[in-house]
N, C-alpha and C positions, 0 to 999 in steps of 0.2 A: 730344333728346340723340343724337349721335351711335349705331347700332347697334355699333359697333367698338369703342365705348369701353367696359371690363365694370368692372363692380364690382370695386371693391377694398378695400373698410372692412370692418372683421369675418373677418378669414381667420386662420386658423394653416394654414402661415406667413404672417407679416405681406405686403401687397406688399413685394417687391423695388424697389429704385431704377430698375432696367431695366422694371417695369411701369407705375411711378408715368412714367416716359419715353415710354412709349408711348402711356399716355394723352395724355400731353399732346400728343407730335406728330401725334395723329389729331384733337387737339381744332383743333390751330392750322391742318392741314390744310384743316380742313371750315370754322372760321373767312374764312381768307385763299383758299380756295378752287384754294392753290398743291397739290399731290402734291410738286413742287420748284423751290423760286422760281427765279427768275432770279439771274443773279450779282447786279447792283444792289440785291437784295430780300434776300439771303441773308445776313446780319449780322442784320437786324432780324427773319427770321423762327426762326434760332437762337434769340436771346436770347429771344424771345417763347417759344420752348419752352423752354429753362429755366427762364423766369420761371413758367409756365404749372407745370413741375416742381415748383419748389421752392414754390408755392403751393399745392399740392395736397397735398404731405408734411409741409407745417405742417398744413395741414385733419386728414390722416388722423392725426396724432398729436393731434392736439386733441380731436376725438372722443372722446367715450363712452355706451356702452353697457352694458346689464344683460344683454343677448341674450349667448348662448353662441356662441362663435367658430362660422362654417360652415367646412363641408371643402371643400375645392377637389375634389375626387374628386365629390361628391355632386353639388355645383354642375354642373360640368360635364355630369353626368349626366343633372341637368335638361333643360341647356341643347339637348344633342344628341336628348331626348324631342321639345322642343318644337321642334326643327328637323324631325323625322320627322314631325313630324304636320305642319307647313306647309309641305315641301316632298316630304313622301316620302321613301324609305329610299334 
């Protein structure tokens, strides 16, 4: 998986559509291997990101869990722990 791409199932707040976006254009980035297609290439790697989008916000509403929602605040928290210990403060 992509490192860029972060979890998003299980939050309060739910993702955002601008998150649910983001993944997807780091997914199709790292897929197509474009940062930014060319003109020629640019219609089909749009859509590939919306499609990418709106496939994902079906997934995350589809989903269920018994787990209790995480916090975004804690999460993060983690995440910037385990970046100090693999790269230092």
């Amino acid at each position: 998986m992509c490192r860029n791409i972060k979890i998003l199932y299980n939050f309060e707040p739910p993702a955002t559509k601008d998150e649910v976006r983001a993944a997807a254009l780091q997914y199709v980035r790292k897929i197509s291997g474009f940062a930014k297609p060319s003109a020629a290439n640019e219609r089909a790697y749009d859509r590939a990101v919306e499609d990418v989008a709106r496939a994902s916000s079906a997934l995350l509403r589809s989903l269920v869990t018994s787990a209790p929602p995480r916090d975004r605040e804690v999460e993060a928290a983690k995440a910037h722990a385990r970046a100090v210990r693999r790269f230092g403060s």
